[in-house]
N, CA, C and O atoms as a Maestro MAE file, in Angstrom:
{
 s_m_m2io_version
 :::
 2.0.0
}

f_m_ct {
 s_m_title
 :::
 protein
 m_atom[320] {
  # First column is atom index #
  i_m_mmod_type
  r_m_x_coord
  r_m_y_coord
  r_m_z_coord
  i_m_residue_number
  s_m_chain_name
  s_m_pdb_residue_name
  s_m_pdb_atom_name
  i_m_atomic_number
  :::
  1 25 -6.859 -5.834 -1.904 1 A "UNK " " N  " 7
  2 3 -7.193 -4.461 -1.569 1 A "UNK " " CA " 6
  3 2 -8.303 -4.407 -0.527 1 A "UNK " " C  " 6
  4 15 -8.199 -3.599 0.396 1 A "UNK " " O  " 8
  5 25 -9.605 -5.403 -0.633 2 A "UNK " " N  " 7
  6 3 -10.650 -5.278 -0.038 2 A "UNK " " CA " 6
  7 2 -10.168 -5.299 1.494 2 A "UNK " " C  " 6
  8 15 -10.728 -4.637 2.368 2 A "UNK " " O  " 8
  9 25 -8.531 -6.541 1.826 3 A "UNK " " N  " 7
  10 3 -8.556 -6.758 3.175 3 A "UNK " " CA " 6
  11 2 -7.998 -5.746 3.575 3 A "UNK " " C  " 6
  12 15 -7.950 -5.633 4.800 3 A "UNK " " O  " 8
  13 25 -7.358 -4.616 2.717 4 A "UNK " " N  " 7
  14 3 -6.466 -4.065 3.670 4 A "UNK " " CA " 6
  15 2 -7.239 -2.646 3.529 4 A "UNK " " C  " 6
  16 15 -7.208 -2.057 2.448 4 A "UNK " " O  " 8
  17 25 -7.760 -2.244 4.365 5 A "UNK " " N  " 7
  18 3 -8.742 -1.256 4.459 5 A "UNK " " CA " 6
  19 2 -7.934 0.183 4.875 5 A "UNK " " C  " 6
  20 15 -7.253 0.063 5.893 5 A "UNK " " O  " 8
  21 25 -7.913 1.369 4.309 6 A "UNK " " N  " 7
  22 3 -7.734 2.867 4.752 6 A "UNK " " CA " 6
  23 2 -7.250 3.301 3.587 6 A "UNK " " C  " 6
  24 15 -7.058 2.717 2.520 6 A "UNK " " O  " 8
  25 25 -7.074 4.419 3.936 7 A "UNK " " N  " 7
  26 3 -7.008 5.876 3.321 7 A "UNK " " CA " 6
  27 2 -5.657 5.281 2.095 7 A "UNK " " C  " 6
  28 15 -5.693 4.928 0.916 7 A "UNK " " O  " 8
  29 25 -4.789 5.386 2.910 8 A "UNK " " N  " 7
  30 3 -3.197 5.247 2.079 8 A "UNK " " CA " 6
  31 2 -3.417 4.092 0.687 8 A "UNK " " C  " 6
  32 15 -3.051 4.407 -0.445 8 A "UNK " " O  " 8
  33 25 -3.986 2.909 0.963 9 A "UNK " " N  " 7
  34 3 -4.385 1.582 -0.080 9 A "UNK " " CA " 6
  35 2 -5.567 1.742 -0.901 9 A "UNK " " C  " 6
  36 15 -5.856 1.075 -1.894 9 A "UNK " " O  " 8
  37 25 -6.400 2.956 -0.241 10 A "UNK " " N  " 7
  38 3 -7.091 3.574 -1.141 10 A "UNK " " CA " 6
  39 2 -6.617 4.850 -2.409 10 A "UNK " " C  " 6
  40 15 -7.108 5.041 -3.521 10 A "UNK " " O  " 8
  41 25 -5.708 5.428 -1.844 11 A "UNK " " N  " 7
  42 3 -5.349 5.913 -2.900 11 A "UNK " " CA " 6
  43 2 -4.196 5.589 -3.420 11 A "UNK " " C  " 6
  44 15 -3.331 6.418 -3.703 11 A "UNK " " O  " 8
  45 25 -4.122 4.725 -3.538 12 A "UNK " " N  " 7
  46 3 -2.617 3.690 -4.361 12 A "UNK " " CA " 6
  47 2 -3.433 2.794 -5.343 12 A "UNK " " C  " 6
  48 15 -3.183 2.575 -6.528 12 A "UNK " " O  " 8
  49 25 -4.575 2.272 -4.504 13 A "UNK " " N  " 7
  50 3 -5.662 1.634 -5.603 13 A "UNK " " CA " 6
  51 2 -5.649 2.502 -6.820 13 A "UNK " " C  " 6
  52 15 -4.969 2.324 -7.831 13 A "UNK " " O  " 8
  53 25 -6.459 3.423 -6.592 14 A "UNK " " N  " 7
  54 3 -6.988 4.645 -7.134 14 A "UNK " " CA " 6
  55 2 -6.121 4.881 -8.218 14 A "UNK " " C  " 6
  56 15 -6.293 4.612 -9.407 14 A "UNK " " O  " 8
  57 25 -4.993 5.514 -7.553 15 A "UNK " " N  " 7
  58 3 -4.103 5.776 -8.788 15 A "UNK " " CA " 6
  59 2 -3.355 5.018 -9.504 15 A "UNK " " C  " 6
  60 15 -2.439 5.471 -10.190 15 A "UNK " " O  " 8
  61 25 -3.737 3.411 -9.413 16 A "UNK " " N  " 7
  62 3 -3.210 2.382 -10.704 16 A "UNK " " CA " 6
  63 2 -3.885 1.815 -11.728 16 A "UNK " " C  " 6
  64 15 -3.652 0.819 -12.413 16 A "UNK " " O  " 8
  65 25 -5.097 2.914 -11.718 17 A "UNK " " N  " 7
  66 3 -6.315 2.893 -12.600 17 A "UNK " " CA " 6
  67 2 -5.828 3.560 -13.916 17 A "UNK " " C  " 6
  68 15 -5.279 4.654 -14.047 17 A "UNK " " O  " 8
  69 25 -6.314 2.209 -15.306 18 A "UNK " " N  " 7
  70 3 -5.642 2.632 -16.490 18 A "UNK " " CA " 6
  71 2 -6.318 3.809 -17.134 18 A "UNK " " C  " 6
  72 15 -5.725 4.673 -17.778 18 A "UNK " " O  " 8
  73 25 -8.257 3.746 -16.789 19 A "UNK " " N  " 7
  74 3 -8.601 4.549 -17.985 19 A "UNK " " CA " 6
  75 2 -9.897 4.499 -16.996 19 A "UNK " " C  " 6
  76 15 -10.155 3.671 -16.122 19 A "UNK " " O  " 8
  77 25 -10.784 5.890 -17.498 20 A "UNK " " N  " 7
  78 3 -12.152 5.982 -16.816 20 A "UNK " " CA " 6
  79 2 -13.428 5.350 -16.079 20 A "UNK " " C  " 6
  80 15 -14.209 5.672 -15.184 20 A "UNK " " O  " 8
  81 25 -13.109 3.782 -17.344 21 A "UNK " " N  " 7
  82 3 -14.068 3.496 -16.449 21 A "UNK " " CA " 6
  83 2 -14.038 2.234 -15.426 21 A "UNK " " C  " 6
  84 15 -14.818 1.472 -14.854 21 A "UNK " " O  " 8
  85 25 -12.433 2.529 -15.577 22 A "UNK " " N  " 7
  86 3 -11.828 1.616 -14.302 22 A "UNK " " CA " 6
  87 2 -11.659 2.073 -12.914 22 A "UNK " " C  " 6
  88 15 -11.617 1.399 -11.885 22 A "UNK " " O  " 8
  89 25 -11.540 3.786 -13.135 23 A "UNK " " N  " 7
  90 3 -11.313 4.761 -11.831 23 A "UNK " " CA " 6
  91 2 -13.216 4.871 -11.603 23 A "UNK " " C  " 6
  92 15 -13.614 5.264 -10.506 23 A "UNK " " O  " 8
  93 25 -13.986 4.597 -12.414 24 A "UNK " " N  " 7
  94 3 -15.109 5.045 -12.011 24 A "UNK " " CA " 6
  95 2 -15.667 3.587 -10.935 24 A "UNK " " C  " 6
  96 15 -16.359 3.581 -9.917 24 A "UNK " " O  " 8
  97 25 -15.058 2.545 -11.647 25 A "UNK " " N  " 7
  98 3 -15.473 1.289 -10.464 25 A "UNK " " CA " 6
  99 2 -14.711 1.356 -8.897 25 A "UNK " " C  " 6
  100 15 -15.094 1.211 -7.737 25 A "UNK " " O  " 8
  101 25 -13.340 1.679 -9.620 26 A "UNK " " N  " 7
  102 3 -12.995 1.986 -8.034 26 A "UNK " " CA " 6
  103 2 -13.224 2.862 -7.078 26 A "UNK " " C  " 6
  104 15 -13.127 2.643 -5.871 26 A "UNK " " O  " 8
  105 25 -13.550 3.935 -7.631 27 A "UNK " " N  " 7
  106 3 -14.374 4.712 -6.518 27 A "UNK " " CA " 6
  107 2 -15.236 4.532 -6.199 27 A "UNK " " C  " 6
  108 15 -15.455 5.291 -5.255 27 A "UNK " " O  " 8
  109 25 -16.407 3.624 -6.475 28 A "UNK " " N  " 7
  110 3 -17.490 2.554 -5.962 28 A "UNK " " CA " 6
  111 2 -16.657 1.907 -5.062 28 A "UNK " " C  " 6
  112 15 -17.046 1.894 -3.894 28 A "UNK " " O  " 8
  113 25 -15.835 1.485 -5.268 29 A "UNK " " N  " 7
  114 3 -15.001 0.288 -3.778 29 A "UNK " " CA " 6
  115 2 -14.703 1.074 -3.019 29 A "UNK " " C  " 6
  116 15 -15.067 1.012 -1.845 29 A "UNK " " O  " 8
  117 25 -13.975 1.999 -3.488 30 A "UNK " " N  " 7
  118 3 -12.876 3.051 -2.724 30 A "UNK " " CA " 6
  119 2 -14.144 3.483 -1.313 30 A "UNK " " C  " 6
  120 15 -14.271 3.172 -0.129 30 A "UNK " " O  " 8
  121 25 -14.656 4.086 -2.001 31 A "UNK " " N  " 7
  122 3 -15.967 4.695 -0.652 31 A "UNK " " CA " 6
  123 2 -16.319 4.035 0.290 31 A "UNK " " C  " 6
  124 15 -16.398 4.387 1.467 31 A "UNK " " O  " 8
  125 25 -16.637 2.665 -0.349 32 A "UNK " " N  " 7
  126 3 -17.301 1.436 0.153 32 A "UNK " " CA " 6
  127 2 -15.700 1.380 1.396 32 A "UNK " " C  " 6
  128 15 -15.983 1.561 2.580 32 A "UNK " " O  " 8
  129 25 -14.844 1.247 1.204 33 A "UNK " " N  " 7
  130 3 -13.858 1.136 2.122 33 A "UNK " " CA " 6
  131 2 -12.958 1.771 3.420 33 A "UNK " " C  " 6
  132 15 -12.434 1.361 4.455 33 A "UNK " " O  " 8
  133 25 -13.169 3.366 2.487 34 A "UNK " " N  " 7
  134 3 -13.011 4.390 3.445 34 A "UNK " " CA " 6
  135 2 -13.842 4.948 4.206 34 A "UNK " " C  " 6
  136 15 -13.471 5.986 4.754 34 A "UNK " " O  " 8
  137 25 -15.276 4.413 4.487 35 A "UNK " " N  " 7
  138 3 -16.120 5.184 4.983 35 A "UNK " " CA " 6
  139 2 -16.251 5.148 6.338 35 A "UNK " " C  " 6
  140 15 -16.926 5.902 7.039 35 A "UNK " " O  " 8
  141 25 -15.462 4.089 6.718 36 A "UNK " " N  " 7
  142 3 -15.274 3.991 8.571 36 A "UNK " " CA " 6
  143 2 -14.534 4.565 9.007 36 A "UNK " " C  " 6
  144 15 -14.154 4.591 10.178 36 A "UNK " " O  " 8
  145 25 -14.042 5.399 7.708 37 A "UNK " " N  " 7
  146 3 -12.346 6.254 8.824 37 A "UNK " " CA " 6
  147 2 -13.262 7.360 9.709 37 A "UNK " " C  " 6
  148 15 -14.485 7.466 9.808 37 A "UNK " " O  " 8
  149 25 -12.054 8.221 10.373 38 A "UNK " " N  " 7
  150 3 -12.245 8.797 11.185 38 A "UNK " " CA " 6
  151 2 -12.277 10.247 10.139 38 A "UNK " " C  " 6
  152 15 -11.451 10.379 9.235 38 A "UNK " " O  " 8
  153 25 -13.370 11.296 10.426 39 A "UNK " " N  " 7
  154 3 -13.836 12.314 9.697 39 A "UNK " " CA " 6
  155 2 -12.774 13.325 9.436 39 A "UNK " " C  " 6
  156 15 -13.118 14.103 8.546 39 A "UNK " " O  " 8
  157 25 -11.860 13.507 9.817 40 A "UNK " " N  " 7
  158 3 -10.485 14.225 9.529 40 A "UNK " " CA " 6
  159 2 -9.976 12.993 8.586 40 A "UNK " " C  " 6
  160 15 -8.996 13.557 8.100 40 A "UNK " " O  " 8
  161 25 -9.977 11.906 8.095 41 A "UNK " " N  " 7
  162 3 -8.966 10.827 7.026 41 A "UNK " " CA " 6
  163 2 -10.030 11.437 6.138 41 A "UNK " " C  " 6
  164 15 -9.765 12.010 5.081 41 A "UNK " " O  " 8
  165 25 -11.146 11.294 6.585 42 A "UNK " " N  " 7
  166 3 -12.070 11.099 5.366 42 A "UNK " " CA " 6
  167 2 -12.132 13.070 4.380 42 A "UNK " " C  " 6
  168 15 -12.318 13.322 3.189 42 A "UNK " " O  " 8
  169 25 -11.924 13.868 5.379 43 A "UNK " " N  " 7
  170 3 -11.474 15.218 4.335 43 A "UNK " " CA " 6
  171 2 -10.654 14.818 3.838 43 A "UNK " " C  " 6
  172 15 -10.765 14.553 2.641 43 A "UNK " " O  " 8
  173 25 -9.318 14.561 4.597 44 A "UNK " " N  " 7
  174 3 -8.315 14.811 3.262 44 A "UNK " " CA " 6
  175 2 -8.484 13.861 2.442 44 A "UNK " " C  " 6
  176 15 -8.294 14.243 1.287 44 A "UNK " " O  " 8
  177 25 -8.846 12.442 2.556 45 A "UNK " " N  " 7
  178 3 -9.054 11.590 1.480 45 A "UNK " " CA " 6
  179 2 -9.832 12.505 0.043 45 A "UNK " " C  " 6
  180 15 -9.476 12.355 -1.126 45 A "UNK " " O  " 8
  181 25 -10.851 13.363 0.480 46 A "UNK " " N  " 7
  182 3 -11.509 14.042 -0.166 46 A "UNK " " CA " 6
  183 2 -10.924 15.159 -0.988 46 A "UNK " " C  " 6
  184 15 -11.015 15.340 -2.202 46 A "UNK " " O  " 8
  185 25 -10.398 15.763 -0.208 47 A "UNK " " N  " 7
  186 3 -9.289 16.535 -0.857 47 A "UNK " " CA " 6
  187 2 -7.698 16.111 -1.439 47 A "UNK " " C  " 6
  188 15 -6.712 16.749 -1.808 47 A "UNK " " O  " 8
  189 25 -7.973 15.001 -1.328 48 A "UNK " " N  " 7
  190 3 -6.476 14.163 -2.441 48 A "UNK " " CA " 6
  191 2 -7.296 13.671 -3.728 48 A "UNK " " C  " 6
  192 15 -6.675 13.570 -4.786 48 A "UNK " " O  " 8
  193 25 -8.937 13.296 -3.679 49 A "UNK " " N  " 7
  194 3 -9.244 12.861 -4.535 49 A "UNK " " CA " 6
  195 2 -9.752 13.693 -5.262 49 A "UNK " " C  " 6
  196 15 -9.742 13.402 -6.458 49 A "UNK " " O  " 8
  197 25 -10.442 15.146 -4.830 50 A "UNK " " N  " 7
  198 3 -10.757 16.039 -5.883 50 A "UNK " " CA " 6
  199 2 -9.308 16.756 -6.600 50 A "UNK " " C  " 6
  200 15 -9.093 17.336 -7.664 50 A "UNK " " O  " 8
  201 25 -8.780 16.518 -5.855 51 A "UNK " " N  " 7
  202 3 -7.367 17.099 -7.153 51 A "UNK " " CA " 6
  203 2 -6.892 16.757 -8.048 51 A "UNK " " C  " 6
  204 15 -6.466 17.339 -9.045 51 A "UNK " " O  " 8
  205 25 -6.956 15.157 -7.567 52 A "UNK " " N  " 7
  206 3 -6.675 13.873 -8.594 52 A "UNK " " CA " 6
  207 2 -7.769 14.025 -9.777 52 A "UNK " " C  " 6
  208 15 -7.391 14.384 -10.893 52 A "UNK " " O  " 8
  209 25 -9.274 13.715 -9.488 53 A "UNK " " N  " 7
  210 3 -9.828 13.146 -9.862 53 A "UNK " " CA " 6
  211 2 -11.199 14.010 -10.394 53 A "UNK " " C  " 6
  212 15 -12.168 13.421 -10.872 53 A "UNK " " O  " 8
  213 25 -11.155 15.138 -10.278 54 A "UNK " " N  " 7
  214 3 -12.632 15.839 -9.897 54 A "UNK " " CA " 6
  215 2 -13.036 15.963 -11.544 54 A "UNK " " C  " 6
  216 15 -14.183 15.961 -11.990 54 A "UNK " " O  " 8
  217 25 -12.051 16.048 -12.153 55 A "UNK " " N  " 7
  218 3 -13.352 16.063 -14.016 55 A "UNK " " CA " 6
  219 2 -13.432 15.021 -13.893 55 A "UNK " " C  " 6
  220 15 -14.168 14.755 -14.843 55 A "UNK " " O  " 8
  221 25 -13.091 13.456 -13.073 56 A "UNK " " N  " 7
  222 3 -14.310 12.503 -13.693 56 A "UNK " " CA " 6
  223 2 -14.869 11.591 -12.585 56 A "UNK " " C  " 6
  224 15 -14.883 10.468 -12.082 56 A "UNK " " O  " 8
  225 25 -15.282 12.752 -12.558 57 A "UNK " " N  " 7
  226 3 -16.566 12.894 -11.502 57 A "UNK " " CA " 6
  227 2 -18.219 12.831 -11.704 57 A "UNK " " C  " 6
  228 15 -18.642 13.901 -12.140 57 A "UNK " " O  " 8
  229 25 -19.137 11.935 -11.512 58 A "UNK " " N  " 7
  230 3 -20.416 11.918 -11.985 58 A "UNK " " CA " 6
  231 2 -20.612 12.570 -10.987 58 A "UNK " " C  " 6
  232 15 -19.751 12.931 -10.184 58 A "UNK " " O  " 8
  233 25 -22.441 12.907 -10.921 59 A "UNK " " N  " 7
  234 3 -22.849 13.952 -10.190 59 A "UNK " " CA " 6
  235 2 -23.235 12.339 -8.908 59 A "UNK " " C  " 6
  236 15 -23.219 12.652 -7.717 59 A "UNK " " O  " 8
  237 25 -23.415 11.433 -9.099 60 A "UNK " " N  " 7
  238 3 -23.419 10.095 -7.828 60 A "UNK " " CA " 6
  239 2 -22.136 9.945 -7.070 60 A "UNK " " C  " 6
  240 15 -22.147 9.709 -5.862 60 A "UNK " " O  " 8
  241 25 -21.050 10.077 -7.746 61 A "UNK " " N  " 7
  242 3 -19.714 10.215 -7.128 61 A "UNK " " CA " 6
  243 2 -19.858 11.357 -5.862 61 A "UNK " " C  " 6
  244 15 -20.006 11.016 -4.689 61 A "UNK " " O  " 8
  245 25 -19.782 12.853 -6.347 62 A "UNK " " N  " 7
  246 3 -19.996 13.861 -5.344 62 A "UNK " " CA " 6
  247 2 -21.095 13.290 -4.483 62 A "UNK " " C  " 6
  248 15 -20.706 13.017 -3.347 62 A "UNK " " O  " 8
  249 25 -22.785 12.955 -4.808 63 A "UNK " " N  " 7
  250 3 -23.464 12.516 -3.806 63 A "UNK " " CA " 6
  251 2 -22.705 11.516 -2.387 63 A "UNK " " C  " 6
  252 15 -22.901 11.702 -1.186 63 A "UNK " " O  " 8
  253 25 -21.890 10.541 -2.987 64 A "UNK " " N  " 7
  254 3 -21.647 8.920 -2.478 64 A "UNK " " CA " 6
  255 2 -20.413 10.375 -1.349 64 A "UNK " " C  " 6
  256 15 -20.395 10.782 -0.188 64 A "UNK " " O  " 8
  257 25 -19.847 10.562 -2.258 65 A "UNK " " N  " 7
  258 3 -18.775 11.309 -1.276 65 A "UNK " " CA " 6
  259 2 -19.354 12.802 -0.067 65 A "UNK " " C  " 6
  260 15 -18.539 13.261 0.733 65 A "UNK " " O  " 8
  261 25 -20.579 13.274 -0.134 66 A "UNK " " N  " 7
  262 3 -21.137 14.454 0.933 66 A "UNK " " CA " 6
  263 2 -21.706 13.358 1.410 66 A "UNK " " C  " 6
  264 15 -22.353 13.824 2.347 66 A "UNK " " O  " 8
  265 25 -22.016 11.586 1.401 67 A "UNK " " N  " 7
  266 3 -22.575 11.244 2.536 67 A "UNK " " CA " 6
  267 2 -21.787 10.385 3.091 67 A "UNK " " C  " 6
  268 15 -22.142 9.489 3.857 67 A "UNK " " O  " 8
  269 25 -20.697 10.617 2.735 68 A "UNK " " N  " 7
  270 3 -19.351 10.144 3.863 68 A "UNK " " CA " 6
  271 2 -18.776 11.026 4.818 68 A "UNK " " C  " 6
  272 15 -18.272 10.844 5.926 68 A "UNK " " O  " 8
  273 25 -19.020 12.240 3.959 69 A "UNK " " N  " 7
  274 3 -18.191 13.211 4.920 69 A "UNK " " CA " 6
  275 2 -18.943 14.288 5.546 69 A "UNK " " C  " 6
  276 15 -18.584 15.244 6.233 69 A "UNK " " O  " 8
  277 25 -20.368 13.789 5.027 70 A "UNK " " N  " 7
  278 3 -21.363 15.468 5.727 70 A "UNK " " CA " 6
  279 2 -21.325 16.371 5.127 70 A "UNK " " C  " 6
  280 15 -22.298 17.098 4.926 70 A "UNK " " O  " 8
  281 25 -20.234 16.546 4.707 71 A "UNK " " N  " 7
  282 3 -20.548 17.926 3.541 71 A "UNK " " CA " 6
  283 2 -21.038 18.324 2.473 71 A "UNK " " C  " 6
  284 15 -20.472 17.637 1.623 71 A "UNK " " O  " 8
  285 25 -21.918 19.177 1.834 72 A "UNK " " N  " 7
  286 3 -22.428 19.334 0.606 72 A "UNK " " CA " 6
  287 2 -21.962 18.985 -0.465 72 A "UNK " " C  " 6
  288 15 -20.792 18.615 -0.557 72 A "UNK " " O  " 8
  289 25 -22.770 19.033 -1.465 73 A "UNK " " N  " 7
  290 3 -22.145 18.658 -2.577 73 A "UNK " " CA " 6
  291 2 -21.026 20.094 -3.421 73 A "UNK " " C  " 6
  292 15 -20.136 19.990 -4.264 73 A "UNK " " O  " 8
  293 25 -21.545 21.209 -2.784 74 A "UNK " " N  " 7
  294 3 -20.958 22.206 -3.208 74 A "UNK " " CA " 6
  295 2 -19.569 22.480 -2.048 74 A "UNK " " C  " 6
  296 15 -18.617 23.117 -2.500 74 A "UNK " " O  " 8
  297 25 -19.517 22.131 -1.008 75 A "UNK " " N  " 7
  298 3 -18.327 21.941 -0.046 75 A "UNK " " CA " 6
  299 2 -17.492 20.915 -0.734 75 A "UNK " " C  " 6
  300 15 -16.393 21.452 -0.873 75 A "UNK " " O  " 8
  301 25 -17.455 19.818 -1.193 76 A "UNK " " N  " 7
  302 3 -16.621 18.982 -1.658 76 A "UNK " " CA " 6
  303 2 -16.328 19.350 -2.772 76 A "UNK " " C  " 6
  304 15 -15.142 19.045 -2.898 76 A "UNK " " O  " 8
  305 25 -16.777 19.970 -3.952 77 A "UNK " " N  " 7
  306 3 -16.626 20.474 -4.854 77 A "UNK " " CA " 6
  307 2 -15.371 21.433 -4.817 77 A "UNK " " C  " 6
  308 15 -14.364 21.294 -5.510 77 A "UNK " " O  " 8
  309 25 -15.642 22.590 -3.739 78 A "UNK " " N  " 7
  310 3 -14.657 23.434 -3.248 78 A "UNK " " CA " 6
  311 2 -13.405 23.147 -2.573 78 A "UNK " " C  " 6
  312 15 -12.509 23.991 -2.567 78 A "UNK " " O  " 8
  313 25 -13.247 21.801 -1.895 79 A "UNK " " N  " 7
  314 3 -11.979 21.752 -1.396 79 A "UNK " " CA " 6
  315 2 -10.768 21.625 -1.801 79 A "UNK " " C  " 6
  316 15 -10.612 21.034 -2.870 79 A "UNK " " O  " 8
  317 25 -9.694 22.083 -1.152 80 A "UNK " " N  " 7
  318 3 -8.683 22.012 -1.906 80 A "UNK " " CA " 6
  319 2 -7.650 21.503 -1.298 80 A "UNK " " C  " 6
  320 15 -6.584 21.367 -1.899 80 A "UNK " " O  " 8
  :::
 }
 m_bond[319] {
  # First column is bond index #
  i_m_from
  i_m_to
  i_m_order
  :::
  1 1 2 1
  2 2 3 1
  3 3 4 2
  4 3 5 1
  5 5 6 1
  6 6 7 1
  7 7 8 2
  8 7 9 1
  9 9 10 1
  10 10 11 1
  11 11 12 2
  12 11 13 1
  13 13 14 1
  14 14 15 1
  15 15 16 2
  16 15 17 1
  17 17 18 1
  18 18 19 1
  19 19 20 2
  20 19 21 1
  21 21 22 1
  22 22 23 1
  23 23 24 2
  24 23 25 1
  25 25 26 1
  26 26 27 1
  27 27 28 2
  28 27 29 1
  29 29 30 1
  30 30 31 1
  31 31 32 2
  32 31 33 1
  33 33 34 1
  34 34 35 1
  35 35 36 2
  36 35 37 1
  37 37 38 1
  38 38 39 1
  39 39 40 2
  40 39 41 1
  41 41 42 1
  42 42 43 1
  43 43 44 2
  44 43 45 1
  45 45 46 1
  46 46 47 1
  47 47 48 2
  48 47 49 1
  49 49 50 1
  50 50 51 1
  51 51 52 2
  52 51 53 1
  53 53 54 1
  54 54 55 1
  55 55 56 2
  56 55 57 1
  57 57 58 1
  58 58 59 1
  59 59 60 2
  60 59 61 1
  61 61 62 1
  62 62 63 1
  63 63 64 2
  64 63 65 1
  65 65 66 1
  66 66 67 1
  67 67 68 2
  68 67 69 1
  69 69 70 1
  70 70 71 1
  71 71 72 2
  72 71 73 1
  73 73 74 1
  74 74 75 1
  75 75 76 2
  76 75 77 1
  77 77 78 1
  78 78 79 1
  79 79 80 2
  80 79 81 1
  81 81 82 1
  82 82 83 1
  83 83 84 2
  84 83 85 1
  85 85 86 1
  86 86 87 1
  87 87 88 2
  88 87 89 1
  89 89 90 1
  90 90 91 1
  91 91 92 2
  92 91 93 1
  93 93 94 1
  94 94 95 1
  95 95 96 2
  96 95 97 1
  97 97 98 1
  98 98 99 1
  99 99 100 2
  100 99 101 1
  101 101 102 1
  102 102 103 1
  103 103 104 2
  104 103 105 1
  105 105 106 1
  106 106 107 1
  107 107 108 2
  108 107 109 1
  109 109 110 1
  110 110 111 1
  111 111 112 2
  112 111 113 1
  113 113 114 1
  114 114 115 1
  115 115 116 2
  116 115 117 1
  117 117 118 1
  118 118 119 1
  119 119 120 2
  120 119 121 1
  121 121 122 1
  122 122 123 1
  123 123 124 2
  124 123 125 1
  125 125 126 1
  126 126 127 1
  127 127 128 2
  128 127 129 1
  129 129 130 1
  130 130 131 1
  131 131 132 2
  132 131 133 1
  133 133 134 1
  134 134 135 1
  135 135 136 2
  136 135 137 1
  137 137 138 1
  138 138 139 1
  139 139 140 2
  140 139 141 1
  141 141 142 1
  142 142 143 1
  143 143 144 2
  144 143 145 1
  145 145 146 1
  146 146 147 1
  147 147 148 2
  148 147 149 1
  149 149 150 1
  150 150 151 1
  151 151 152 2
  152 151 153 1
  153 153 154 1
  154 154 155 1
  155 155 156 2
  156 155 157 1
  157 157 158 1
  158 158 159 1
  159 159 160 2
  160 159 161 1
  161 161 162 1
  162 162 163 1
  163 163 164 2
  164 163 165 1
  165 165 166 1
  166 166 167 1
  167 167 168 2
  168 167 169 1
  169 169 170 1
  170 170 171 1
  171 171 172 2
  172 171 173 1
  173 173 174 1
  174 174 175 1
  175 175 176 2
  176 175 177 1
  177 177 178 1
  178 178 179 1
  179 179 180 2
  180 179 181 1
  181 181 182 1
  182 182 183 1
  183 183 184 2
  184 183 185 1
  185 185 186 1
  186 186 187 1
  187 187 188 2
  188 187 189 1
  189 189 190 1
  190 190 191 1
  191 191 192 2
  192 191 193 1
  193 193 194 1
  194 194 195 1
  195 195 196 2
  196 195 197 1
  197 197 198 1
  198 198 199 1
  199 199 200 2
  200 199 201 1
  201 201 202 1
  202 202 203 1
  203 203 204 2
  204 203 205 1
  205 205 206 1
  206 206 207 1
  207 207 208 2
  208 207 209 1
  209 209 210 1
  210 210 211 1
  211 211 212 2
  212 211 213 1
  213 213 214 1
  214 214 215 1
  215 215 216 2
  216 215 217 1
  217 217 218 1
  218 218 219 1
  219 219 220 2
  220 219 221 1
  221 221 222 1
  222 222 223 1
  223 223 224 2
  224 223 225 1
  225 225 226 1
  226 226 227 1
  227 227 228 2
  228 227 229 1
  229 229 230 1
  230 230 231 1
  231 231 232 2
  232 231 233 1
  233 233 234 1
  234 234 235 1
  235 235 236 2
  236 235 237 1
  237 237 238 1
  238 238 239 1
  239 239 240 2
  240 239 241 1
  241 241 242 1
  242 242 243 1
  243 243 244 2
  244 243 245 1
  245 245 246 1
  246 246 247 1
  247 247 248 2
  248 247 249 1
  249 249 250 1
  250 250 251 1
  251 251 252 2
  252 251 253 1
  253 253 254 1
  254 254 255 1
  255 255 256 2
  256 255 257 1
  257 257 258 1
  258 258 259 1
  259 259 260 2
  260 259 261 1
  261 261 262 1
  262 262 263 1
  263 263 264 2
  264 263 265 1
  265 265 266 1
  266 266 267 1
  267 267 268 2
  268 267 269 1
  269 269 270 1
  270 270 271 1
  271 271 272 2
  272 271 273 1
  273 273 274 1
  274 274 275 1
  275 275 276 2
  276 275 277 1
  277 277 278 1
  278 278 279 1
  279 279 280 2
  280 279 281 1
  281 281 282 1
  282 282 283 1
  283 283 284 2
  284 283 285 1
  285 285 286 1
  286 286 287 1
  287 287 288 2
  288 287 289 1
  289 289 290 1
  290 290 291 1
  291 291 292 2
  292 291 293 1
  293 293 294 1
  294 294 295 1
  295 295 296 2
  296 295 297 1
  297 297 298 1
  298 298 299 1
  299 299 300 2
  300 299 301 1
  301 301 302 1
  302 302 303 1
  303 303 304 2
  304 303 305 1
  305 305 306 1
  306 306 307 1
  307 307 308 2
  308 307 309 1
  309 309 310 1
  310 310 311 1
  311 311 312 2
  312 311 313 1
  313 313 314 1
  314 314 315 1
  315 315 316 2
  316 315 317 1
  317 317 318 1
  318 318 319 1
  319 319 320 2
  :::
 }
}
């Protein structure tokens, strides 16, 4: 996973996660991986993952994710 870097292998990772606190490590990687995309991958990445994923969500998750994408913590919260 680590070599093959973007958006699409990030959320295929993502979603072969069995239970919480396996999706909570991978979104530690996940970030760590997507954060060089280009700021249009990185919304919608954002907005595929709050739909997926947003009740398990720590309040460091939203942080890690408004300083990938610039946006607040209350903008990422909101997207849809």
């Amino acid at each position: 996973m680590k070599k093959i870097k973007g958006t699409v292998s990030a959320i295929i990772y993502l979603e072969k996660q069995k239970n919480e606190k396996s999706l909570k490590k991978a979104v530690d990687i996940v970030l760590e991986l997507v954060k060089g995309e280009s700021p249009e991958q990185l919304r919608m990445f954002t907005v595929w993952l709050n739909r997926m994923f947003k009740e398990a969500y720590s309040e460091r998750e939203f942080e890690r994710i408004t300083e990938l994408t610039g946006l607040s913590v209350e903008e990422v919260r909101e997207l849809k």
